[in-house]
N, C-alpha and C positions, 0 to 999 in steps of 0.2 A: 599787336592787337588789331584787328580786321575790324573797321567802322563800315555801316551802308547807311547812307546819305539815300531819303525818298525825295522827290520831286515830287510835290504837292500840283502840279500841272498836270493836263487832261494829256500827258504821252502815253502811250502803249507799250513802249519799250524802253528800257533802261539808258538814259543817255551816260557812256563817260565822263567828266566835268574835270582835268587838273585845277586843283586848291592854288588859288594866287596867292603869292608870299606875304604874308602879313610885313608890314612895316618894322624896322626896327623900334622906332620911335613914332611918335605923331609931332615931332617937332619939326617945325617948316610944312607940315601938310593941310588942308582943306578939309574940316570934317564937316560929310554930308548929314542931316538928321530928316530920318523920311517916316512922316507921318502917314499911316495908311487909312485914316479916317477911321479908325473905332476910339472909342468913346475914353476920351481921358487920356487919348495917347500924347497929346498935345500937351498935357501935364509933364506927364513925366520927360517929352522932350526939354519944354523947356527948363527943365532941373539941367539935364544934361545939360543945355548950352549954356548954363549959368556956370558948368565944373567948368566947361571944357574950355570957356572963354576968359575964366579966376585960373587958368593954366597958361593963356596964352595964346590958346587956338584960332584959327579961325574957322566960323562956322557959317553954313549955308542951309539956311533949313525947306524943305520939301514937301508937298501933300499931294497925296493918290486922292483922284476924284472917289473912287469906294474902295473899302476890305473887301468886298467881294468879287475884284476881277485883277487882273494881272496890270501894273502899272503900265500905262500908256508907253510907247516906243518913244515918241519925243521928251516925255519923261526921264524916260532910262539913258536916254543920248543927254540931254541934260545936265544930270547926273553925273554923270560920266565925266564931264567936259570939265565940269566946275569942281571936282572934288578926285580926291585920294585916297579916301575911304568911306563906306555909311554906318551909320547907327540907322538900325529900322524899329519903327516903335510899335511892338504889339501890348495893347491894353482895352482893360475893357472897365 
């Protein structure tokens, strides 16, 4: 079965992307939780980091200045640094 993945970014041309290997587990890993600033996303993360931490997890939670623009580069480094996976919260 043949999936296509859009990039919701202002590119012109179709970028390549290889899918990174999901975790076996999330045991021993850093779950990121990234709030994008719409309305009530902040609910439902914090449900998540209620499962994810009644699991064991450890969580580091996130907020984009708006939904309307692509997360900041120190952001995403961020991100990155501190974590081995995200949950991104769309809600409204």
């Amino acid at each position: 079965m043949s999936r296509t993945l859009l990039d919701p970014t202002g590119e012109l041309a179709a970028t390549t992307r290889e899918r990174i290997a999901r975790p076996v587990s999330l045991e021993g890993t850093t779950v990121g939780l990234l709030d994008i600033s719409k309305a009530r996303g902040d609910v439902f993360l914090d449900r998540v980091q209620h499962r994810l931490e009644e699991r064991g997890l450890r969580v580091q939670r996130f907020v984009k200045p708006t939904f309307t623009k692509v997360a900041p580069i120190d952001l995403r480094h961020e991100i990155a640094k501190q974590c081995d996976v995200v949950i991104e919260a769309l809600a409204d």
